[in-house]
C-alpha positions as CSV (number, residue, x, y, z in Angstrom):
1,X,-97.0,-38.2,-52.9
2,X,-95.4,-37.5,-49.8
3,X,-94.5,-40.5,-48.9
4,X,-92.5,-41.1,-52.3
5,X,-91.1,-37.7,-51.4
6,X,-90.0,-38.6,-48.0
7,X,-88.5,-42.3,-49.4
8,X,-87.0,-40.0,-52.3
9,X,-85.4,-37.3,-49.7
10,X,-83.8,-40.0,-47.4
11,X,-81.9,-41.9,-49.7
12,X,-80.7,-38.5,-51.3
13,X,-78.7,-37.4,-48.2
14,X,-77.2,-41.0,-48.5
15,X,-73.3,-40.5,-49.8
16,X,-72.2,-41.4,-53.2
17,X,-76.5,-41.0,-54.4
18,X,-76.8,-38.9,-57.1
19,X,-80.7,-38.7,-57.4
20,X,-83.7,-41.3,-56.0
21,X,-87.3,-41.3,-57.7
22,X,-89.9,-43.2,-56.0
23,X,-93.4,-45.0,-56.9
24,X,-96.0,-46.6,-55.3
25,X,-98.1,-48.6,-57.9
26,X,-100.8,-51.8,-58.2
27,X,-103.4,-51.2,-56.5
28,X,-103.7,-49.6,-53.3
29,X,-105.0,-52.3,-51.2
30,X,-101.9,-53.8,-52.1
31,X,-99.3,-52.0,-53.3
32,X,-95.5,-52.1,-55.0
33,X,-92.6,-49.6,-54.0
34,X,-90.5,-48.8,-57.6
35,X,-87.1,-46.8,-56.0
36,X,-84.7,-45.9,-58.8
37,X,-81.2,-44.6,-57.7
38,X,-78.7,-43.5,-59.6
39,X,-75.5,-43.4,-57.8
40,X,-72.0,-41.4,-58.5
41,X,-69.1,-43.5,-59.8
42,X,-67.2,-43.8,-56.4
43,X,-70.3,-44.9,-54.5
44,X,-70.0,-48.4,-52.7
45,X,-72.9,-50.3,-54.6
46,X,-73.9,-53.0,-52.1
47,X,-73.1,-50.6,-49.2
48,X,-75.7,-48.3,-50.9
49,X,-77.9,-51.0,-51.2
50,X,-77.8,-52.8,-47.9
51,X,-78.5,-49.2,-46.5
52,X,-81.8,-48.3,-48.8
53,X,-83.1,-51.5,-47.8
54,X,-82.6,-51.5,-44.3
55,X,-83.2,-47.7,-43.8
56,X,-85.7,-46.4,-46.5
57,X,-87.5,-49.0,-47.3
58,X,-88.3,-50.1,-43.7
59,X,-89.5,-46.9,-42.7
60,X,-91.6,-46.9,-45.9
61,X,-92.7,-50.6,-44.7
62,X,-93.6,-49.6,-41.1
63,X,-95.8,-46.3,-42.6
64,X,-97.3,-48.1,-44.6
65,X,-97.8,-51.0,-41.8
66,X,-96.6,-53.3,-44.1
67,X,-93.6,-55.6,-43.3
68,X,-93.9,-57.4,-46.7
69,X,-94.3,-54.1,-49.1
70,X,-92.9,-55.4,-52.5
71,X,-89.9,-53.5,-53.4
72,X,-88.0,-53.1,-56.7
73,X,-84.6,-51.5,-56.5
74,X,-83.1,-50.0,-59.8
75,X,-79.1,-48.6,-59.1
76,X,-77.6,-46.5,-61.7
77,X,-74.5,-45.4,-62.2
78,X,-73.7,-42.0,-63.5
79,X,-70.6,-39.9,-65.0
80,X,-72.3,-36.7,-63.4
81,X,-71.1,-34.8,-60.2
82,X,-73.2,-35.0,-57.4
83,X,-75.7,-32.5,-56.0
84,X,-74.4,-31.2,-53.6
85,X,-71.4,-29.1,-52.8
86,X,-67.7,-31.2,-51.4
């Protein structure tokens, strides 16, 4: 829950992301991180991803103390505007 939120409201603030859902499934002994993105149509793709990986999903890895927490990435692209006000 609030740790999906958390993941979810980081990569949001992240220029050129339109929206970020976030997961946590398996079991919880051992668990899997699911982050979909979906990303506006001028966003820099591997910028975006080097940046969820190295920012949001470490600090998910180090609350979780967990250096080798599974992660599957899903970008999007979308036609939409963004969120939030130029």
């Amino acid at each position: 829950g609030a740790l999906t939120q958390a993941v979810c409201e980081e990569i949001e603030t992240y220029p050129g992301v339109h929206s970020a859902r976030a997961r946590l499934i398996g079991d919880a002994s051992s668990p899997d991180l699911v982050i979909e993105t979906t990303l506006e149509q001028t966003a820099d793709l591997a910028a975006l991803r080097r940046r969820i990986e190295t920012n949001a999903v470490a600090h998910t890895r180090q609350a979780l103390d967990n250096p080798n927490l599974p992660v599957t990435l899903d970008l999007t692209v979308t036609d939409r505007q963004g969120r939030r006000a130029s």
